[in-house]
Structure formats: C-alpha cells, structure tokens
DOKE-935357 format. One line per 2 residues: number of its first residue (from 1); their letters; for each residue z negated, y, x of N, C-alpha, C. Coordinates in steps of 0.02 Angstrom, whole numbers, plus 50000, padded with zeros to 5 digits. Example, Ala and Ser with C-alpha at 12.3 -4.5 7.8 and 13.67 -1.06 7.14 Angstrom:
# residues 2
1 = as = 49610/49716/50660/49610/49775/50615/49610/49835/50660 | 49646/49888/50642/49643/49947/50684/49606/50002/50645 .
This chain:
# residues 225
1 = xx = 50000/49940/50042/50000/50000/50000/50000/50062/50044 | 50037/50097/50050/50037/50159/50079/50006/50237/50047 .
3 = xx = 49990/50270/50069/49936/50315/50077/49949/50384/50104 | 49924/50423/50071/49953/50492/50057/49972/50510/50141 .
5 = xx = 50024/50581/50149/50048/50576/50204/50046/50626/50222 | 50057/50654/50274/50056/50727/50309/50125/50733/50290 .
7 = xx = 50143/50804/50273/50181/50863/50277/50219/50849/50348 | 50288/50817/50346/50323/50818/50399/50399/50836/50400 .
9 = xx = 50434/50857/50428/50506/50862/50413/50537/50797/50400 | 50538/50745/50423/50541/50688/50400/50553/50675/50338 .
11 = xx = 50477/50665/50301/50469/50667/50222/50485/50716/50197 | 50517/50784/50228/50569/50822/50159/50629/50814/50178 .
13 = xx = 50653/50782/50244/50725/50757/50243/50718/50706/50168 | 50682/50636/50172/50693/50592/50128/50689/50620/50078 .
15 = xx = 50653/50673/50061/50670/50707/49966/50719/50717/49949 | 50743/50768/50010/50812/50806/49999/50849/50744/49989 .
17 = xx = 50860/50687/50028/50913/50656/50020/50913/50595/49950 | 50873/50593/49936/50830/50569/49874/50863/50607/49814 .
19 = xx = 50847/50682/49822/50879/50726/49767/50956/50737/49768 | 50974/50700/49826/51045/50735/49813/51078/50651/49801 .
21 = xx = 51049/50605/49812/51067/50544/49774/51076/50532/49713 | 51016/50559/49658/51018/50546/49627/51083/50599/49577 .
23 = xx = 51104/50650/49610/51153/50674/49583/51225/50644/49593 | 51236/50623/49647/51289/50571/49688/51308/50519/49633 .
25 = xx = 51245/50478/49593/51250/50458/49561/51271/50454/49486 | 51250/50509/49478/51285/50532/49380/51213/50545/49344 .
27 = xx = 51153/50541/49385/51087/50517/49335/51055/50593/49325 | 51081/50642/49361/51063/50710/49331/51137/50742/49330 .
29 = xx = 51108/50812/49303/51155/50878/49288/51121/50928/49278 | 51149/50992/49303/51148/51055/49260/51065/51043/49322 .
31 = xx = 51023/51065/49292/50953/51065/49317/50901/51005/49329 | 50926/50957/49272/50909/50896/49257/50867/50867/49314 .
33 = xx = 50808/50824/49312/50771/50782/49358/50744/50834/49406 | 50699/50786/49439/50631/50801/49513/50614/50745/49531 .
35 = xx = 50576/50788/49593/50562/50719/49618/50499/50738/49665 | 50449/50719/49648/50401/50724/49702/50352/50674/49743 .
37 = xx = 50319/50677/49762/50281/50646/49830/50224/50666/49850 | 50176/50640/49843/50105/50636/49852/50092/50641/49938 .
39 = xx = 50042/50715/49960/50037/50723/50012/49967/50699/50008 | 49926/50709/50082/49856/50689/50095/49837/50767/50072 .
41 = xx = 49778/50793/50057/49719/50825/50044/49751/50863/49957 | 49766/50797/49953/49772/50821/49868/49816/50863/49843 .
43 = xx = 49882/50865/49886/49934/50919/49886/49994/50854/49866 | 50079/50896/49829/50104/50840/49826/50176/50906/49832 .
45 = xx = 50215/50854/49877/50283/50893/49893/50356/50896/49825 | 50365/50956/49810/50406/50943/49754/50480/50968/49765 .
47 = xx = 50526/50945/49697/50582/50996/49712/50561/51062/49669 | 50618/51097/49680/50575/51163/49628/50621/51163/49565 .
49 = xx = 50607/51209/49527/50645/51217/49453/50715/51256/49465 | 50759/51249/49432/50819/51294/49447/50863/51266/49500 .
51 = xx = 50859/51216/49503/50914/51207/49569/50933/51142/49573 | 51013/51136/49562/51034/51069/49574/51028/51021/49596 .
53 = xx = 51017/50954/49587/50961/50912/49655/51022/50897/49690 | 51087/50919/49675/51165/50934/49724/51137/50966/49783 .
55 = xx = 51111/51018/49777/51096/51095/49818/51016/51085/49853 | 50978/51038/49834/50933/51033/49862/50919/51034/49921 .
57 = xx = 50887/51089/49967/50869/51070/50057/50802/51080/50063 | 50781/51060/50113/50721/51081/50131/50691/51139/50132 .
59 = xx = 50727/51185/50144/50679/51265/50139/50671/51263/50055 | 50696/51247/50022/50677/51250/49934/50648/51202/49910 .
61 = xx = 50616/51156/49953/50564/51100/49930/50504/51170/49931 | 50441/51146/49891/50378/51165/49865/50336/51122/49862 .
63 = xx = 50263/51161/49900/50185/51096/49885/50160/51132/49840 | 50140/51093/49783/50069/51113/49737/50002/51097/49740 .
65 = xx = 49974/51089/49698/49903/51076/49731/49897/51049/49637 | 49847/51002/49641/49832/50966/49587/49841/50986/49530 .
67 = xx = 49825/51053/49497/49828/51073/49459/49920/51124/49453 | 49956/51109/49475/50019/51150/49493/50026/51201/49522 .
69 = xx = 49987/51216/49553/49979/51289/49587/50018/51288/49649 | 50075/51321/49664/50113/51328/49721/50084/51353/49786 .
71 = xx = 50073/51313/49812/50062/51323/49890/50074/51341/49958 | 50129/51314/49938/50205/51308/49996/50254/51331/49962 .
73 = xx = 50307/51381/49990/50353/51389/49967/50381/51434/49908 | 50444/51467/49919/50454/51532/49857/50487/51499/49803 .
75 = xx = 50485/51445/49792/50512/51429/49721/50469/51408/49675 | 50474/51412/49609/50420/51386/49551/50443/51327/49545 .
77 = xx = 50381/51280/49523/50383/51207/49501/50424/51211/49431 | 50454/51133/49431/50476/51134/49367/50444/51083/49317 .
79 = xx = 50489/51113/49294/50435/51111/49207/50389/51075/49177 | 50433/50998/49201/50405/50939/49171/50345/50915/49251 .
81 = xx = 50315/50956/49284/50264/50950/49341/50219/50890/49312 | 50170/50920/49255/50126/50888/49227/50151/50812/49197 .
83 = xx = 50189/50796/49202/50212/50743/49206/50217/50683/49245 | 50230/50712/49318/50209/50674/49374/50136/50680/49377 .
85 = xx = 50113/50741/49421/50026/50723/49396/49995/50689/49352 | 50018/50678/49289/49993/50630/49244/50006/50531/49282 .
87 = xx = 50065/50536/49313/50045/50472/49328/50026/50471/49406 | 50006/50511/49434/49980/50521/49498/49916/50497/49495 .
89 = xx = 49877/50532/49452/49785/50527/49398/49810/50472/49386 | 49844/50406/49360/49837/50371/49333/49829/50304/49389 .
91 = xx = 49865/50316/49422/49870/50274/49471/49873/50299/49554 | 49814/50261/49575/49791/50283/49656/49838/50289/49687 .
93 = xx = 49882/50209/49674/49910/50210/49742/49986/50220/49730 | 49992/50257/49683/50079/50302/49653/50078/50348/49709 .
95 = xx = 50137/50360/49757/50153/50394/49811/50211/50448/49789 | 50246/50433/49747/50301/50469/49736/50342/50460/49661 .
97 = xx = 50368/50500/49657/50365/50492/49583/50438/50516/49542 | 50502/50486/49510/50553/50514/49501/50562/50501/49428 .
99 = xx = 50606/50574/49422/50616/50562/49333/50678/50584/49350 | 50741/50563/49318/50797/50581/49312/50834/50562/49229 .
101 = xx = 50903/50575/49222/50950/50540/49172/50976/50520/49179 | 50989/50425/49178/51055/50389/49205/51071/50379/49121 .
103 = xx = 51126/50394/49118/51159/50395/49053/51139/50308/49019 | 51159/50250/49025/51156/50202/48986/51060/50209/48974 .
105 = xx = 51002/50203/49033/50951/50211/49003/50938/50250/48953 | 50945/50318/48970/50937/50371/48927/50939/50361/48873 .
107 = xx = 51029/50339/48868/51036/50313/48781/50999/50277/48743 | 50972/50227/48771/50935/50181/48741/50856/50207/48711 .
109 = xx = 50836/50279/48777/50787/50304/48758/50805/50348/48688 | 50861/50390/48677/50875/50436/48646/50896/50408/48574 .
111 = xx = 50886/50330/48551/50908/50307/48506/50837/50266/48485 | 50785/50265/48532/50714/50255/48516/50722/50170/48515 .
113 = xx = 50776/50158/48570/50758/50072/48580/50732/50047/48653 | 50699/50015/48646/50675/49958/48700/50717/49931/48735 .
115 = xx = 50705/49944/48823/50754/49919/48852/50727/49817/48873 | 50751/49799/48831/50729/49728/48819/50770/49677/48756 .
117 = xx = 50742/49618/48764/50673/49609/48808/50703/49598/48889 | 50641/49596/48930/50670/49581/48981/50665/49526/49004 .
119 = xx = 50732/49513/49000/50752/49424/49009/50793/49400/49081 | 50791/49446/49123/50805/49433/49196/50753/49419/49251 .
121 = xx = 50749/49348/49299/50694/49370/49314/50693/49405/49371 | 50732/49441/49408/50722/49493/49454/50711/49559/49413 .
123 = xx = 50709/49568/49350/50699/49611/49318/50591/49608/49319 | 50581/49558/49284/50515/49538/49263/50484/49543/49345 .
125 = xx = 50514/49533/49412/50484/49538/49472/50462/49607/49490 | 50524/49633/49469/50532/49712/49499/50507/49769/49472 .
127 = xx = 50515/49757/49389/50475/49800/49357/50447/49778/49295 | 50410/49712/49307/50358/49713/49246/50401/49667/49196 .
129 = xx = 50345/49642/49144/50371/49597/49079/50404/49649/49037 | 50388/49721/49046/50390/49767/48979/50402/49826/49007 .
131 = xx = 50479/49889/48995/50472/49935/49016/50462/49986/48955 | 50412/50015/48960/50368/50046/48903/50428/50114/48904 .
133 = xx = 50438/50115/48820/50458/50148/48786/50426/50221/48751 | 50419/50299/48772/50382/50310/48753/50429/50368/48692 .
135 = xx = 50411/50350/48633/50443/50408/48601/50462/50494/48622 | 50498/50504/48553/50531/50573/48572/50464/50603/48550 .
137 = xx = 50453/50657/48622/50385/50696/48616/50401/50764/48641 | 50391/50817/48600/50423/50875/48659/50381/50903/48701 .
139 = xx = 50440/50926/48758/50413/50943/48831/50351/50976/48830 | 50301/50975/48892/50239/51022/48891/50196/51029/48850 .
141 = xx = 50176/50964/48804/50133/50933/48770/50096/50895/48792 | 50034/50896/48756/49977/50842/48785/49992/50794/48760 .
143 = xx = 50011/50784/48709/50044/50699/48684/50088/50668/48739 | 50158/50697/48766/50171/50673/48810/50153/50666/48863 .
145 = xx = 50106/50710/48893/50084/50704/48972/50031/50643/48974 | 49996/50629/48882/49954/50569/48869/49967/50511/48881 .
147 = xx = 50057/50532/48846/50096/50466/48840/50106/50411/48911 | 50130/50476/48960/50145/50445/49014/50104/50424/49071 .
149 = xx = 50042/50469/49069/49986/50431/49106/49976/50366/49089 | 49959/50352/49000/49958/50275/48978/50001/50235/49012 .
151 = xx = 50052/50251/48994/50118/50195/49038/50112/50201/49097 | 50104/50246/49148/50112/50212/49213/50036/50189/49246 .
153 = xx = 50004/50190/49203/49936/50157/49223/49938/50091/49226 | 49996/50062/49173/50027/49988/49163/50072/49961/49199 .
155 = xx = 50139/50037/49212/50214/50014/49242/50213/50046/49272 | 50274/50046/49317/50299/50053/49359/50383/50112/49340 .
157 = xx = 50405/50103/49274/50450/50117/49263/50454/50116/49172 | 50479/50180/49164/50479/50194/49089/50539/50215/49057 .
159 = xx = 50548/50225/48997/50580/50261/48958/50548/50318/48921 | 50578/50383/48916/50545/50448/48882/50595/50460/48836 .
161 = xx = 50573/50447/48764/50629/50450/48708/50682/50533/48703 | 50723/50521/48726/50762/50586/48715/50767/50618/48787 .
163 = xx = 50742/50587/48855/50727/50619/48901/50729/50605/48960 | 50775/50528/48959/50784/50495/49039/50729/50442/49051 .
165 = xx = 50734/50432/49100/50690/50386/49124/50625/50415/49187 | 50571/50380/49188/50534/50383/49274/50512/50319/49306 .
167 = xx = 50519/50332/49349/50492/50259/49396/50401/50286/49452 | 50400/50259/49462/50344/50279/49508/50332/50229/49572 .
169 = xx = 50316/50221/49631/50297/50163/49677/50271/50202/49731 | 50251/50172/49800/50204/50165/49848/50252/50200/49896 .
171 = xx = 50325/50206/49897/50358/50222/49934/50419/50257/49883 | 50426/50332/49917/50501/50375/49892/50540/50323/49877 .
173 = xx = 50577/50293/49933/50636/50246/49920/50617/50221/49866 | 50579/50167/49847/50550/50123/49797/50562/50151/49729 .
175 = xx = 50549/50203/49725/50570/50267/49656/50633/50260/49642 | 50662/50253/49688/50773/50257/49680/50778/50214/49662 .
177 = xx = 50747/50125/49701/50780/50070/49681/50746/50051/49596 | 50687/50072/49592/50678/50039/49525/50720/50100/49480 .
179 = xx = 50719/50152/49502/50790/50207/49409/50845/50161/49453 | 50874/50128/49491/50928/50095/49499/50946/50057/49455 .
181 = xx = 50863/49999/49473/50858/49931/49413/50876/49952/49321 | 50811/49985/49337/50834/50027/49256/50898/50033/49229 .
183 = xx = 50925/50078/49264/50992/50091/49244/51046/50041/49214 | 51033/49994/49293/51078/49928/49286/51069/49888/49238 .
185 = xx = 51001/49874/49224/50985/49821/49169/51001/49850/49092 | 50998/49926/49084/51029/49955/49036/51103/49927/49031 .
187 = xx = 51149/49948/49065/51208/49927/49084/51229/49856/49053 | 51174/49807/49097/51198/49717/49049/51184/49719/49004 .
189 = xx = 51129/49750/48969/51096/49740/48899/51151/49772/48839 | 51178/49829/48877/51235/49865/48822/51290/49814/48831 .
191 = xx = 51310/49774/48887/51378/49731/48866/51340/49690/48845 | 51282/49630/48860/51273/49589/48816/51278/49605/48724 .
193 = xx = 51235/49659/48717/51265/49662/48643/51328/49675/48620 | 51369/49695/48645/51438/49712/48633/51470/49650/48621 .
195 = xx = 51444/49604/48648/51482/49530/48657/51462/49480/48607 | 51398/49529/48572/51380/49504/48490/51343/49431/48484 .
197 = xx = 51290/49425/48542/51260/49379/48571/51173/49405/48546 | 51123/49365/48551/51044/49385/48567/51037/49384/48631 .
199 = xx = 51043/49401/48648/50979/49391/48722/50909/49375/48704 | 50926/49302/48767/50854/49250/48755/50800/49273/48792 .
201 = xx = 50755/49276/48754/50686/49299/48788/50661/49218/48816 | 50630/49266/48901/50600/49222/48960/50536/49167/48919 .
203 = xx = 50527/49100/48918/50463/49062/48892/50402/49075/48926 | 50360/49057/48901/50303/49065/48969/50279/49033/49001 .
205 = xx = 50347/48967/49000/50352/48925/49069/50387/48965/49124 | 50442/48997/49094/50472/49036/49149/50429/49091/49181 .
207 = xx = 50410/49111/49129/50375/49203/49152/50313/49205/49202 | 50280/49133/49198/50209/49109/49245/50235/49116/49298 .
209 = xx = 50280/49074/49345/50282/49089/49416/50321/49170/49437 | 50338/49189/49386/50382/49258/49399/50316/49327/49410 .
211 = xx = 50254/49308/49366/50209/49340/49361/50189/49329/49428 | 50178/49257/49462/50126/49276/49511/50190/49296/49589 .
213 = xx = 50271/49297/49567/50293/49325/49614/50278/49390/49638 | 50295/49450/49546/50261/49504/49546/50213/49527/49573 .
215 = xx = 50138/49487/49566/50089/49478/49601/50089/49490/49650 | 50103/49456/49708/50091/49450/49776/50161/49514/49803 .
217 = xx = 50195/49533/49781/50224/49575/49799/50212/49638/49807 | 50157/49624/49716/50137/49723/49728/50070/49710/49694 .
219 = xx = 50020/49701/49723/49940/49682/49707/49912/49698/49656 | 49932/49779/49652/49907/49812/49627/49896/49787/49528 .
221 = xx = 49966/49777/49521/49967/49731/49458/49961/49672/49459 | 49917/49647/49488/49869/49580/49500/49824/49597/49428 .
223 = xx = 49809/49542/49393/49765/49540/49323/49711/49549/49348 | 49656/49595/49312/49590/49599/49331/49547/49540/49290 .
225 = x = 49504/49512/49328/49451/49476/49300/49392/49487/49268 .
C-alpha cells in the first residue's frame, strides 16, 4: 500500500500526463474531469478548474489543503473537489483519485443502469463483485458528496448518474487502468445486449476463488472479521 508523498516534479509530470490521457482518450471535453493525488501533511495535488486536461502542465497544477483551500498555485480548484475528498475521508489508503466521461460508461450512468452484473472474472478481480451505481444527484450537494464517500468506502470504481464515472487506488496509474476497465466492460455489456442475449451471472462456485484472488491483491478489501 503506498503512502502519501512529497511534492515532487515527478508526481506532477505523472498528473499532467494522466490529464492529458485521459483526453487522448475521448473520456473528457470542454472542461470535463480532474484528477488528483494525495500528498503527505494532509495536502493533495490537483488539476485546477477551467482548463482542458488537453492543456494541462505543471505550472497550472494546484495543492489544497483538506478542506479545499488553495495552497499552491494561481488557479482555483474545480468544482466537483469535494468529491474526491469525500473518498479520500473514506478510505486511508486512496492515493489518487480520477473522475472523468468515457462515453459508453457514462451512458449507462445517465440512463440510471447498472454496469452489470459483473460476469467477467478479471472484472470481479479488478474491481469488485459490484460497481456501485450512484444516482442522478446535483453537483455540490451533500447527498452526493454522501453518496460517494459511501461507495468508495466499498469500491474502488463507480458510476455517478448523469456524470461519468470515478475510480480511486493506491497508485495514479491504478486510477487510469481501472476508468479503462470501466469503460471497456461498458463497451461488452452494450454489444452483449445488442446481440439480444442475458448475460450469465458468475455462481458462487465461481466468485469464491475470484474473491480471494481480489484479496491477496489488494488487502485492503480483505472481509473483516
């Protein structure tokens, strides 16, 4: 499990290039998505509001301080801040934290369905039996900032009805590959239905050794006793 980090050029190269991935990709626009990263003494490195995660560099990254208060840097946080902090508080060992829009998730959020079930098991390894669905809630509400602490206290990776997706993990990179998974598994789930099929949900002969792969991979969602 990795552990909050010093302020280095390093770790705002990997943002920047983080933010400009996820535009590379199709999963933002216009202003769309952030992405931040949990520093040591309770500070966390962000992108700022207003600016393409195309255009993103290092001199326009920003530190806040727990409560959003800008620390570092002449740009204002954006909007949806309290959002990440919500699953920062929720979970210790969340290092970094991305919300973007990859179009097939999204949809599924923006039509108020469940991306499921999840019946792959590199799916059930990587992110969980269940990627929690959280209704359409509007922005800068305590319902939603409620919503999403709940879920990532559980997951790893969500749906926000009307609003994209977030992932959360121990490592930046780790943030990309699971909105990757997301995305993708959106992707089979929209041709499997197209092809006018069910998709078979995993037994819980299957799902037992997949659980304790999960397990030993990422501890943290180890069952408490």
């Amino acid at each position: 499990m990795s552990s909050p980090r010093p302020l280095t050029p390093k770790l705002k190269a990997d943002l920047v290039a983080v933010s400009r991935r996820i535009h590379e990709l199709g999963w933002v626009a216009n202003h769309d998505g952030n992405v931040s990263v949990r520093l040591s003494g309770n500070r966390f490195l962000c992108t700022p509001t207003a600016v393409s995660k195309r255009d993103v560099d290092a001199d326009l990254l920003i530190v806040v301080d727990a409560a959003g208060k800008v620390l570092e840097g002449r740009r204002k946080p954006f909007g949806e801040l309290e959002l990440h902090l919500a699953a920062y508080r929720a979970r210790p060992d969340v290092q970094a934290v991305l919300h973007a829009h990859p179009p097939h998730a999204t949809a599924f959020g923006l039509l108020g369905l469940e991306l499921g079930p999840v019946a792959m098991p590199e799916i059930v390894v990587s992110l969980g039996e269940q990627i929690p669905l959280i209704p359409r809630l509007m922005p800068k509400t305590d319902a939603l900032v409620k919503a999403v602490e709940g879920a990532a206290a559980k997951a790893d990776a969500m749906l926000l009805g009307g609003n994209g997706a977030l992932t959360v993990a121990d490592e930046l990179s780790l943030t990309l590959l699971r909105m990757e998974l997301v995305e993708h598994y959106a992707k089979i789930l929209t041709v499997a239905r197209t092809l006018g099929g069910t998709v078979p949900e995993l037994s819980s002969s299957e799902l037992e050794p997949l659980r304790a792969a999960r397990f030993k991979a990422f501890p943290v969602h180890a069952p408490t006793k």
